[in-house]
N, C-alpha and C positions, 0 to 999 in steps of 0.2 A: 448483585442482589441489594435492594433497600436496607439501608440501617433499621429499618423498623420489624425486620422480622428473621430469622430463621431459619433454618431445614438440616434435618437431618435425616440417618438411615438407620433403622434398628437393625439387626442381626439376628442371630439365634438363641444368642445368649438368654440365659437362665432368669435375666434380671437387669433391665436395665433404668437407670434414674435419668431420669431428662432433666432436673433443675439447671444442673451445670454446661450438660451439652447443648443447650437453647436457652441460657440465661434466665430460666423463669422466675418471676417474681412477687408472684402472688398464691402461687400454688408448685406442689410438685407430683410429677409426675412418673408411673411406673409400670413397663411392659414387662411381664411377668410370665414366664413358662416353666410348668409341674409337668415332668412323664407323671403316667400313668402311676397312681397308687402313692406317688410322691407329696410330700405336704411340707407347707412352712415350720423349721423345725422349733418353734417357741410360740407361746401367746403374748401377746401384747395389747396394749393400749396406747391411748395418748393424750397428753395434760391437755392441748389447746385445739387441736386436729381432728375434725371430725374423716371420714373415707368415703369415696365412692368407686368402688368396684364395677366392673365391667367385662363380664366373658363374652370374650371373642370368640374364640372356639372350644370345643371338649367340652366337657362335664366336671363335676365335683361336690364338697360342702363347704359351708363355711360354719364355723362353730360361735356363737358370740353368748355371750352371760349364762352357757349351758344349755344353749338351745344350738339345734341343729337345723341347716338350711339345706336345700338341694340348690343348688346351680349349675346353670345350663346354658348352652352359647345363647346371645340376644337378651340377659340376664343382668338387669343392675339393682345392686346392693350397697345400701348406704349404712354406715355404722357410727356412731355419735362417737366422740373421744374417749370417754370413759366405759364404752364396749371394750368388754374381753372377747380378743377374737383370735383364733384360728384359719386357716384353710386347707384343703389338699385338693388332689386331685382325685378322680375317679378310679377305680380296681381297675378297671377296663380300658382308659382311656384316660389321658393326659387334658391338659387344662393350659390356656392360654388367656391372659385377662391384664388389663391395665384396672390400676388403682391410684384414681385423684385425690391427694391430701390435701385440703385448703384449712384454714382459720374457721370453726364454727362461729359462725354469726358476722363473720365479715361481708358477707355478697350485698352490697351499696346497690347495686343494679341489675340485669340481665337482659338478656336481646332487645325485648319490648320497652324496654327503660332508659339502657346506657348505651344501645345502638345511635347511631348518625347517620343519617343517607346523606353520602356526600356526591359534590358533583364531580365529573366524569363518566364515563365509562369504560367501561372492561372488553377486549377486543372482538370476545366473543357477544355482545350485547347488539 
C-alpha cells in the first residue's frame, strides 16, 4: 500500500475514533452506534472544535443549547464548539452516524480550491 494513505475496517463496536488507527491529522474522526432508545450519557462542548454529524442509518435527536432536532439516516448536522450538545437514539430504533471534529475556522481550502488534477490515470479510466 502507498505511504500516502491508509485503510482500515470498522466493526460493530459502539464507538470507534479513527485519529489513531489511520493517523489523521487534521481532523478526527467517529463511527458511532446507539440501540434503540440509547443515548450519549453526558452533554458536551468544545473550546476550539466545531462537529459535523452524519446518520447513516436509524433515527434519533440531537439536543444543542435546548433545542431539540430530529434525525434521520441521509441527515447531516453541524454544531459550532461552543453548542451544548446531546444525542440518542430513537424509542424505536437504533442510530448509527459518524461525527467529524475539525478546528473551527481552519478549512484553507476544499475540492474546488485545494483539489489538483494530476497526471496519470487510474486503471479503471
Amino acid at each position: 500500500m502507498s505511504k500516502n494513505c491508509e485503510l482500515v475496517s470498522v466493526g460493530e463496536e459502539p464507538r470507534t475514533e479513527l485519529h489513531d488507527r489511520l493517523g489523521l491529522t487534521g481532523c478526527e474522526v467517529s463511527v458511532n452506534r446507539l440501540p434503540a432508545g440509547a443515548a450519549v450519557p453526558f452533554v458536551h462542548a468544545h473550546k476550539e472544535n466545531e462537529e459535523l454529524y452524519g446518520v447513516l442509518q436509524g433515527s434519533g435527536e440531537i439536543w444543542v443549547d435546548g433545542e431539540v432536532h430530529a434525525l434521520k439516516a441521509g441527515d447531516w448536522f453541524r454544531v459550532s464548539p461552543a453548542g451544548k450538545r446531546a444525542i440518542r437514539a430513537a424509542q424505536s430504533e437504533g442510530i448509527v452516524f459518524i461525527c467529524v471534529q475539525t478546528k473551527a475556522g481552519s478549512l484553507g481550502g476544499y475540492t474546488m480550491t485545494d483539489g489538483v488534477i494530476c497526471e496519470g490515470k487510474a486503471p479503471w479510466l
